[in-house]
C-alpha positions in Angstrom: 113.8 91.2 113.4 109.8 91.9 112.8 111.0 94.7 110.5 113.3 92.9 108.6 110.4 91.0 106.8 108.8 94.3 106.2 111.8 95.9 104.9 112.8 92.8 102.7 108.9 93.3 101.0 109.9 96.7 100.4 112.9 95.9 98.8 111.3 93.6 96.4 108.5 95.9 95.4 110.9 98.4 94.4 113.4 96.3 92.6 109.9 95.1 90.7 109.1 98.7 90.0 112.2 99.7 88.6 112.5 96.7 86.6 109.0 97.5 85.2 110.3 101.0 84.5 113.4 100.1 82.4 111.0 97.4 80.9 108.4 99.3 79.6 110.2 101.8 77.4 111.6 98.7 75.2 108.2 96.8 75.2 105.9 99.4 74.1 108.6 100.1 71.4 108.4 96.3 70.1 104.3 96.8 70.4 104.5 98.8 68.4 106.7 98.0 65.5 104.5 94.5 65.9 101.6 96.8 65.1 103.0 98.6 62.2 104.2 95.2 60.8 100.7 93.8 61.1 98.7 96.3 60.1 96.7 96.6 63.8 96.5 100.2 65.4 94.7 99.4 68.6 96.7 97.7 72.2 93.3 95.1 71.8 93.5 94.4 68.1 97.6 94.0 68.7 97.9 91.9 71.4 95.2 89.6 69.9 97.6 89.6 66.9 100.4 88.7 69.2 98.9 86.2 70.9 98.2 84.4 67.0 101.9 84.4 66.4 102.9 83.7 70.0 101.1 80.3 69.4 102.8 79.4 66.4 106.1 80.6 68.3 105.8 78.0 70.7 105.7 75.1 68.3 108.6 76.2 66.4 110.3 76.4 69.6 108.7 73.3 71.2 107.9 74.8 74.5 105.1 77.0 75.7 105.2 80.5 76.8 103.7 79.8 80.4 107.0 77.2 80.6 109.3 79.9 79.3 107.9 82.3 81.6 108.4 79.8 84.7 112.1 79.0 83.7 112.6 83.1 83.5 111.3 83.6 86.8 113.4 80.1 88.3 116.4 82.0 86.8 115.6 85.3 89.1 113.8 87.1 86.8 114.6 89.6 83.9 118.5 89.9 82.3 
């Protein structure tokens, strides 16, 4: 039984780094189509851009990111 925590740990680090790896591909596009659409080159100057319209994001949708984020991860995580 004392390995079965260990092993369970294990488990979850992997599923994490998998999802990370399927995730990225698809992010870094978006970045970058965000970018080219608002004229920044840099990851800094982009996500500072992101974070502008993230803002007025969450009052169109009436809910914060950090809530969004806290439902998504009561829900198990990514889809």
């Amino acid at each position: 039984m004392a390995h079965g925590a260990t092993d369970l740990a294990w488990i979850r680090r992997r599923k994490r780094a998998s999802s990370f790896r399927r995730l990225m591909p698809g992010l870094v596009g978006y970045l970058v189509s965000f970018a080219a659409l608002s004229g920044t080159f840099t990851v800094a100057d982009t996500l500072e851009a992101l974070t502008a319209h993230l803002a007025v994001d969450e009052i169109a949708r009436r809910t914060t990111f950090a809530e969004r984020v806290h439902r998504r991860r009561a829900e198990g995580g990514i889809r």
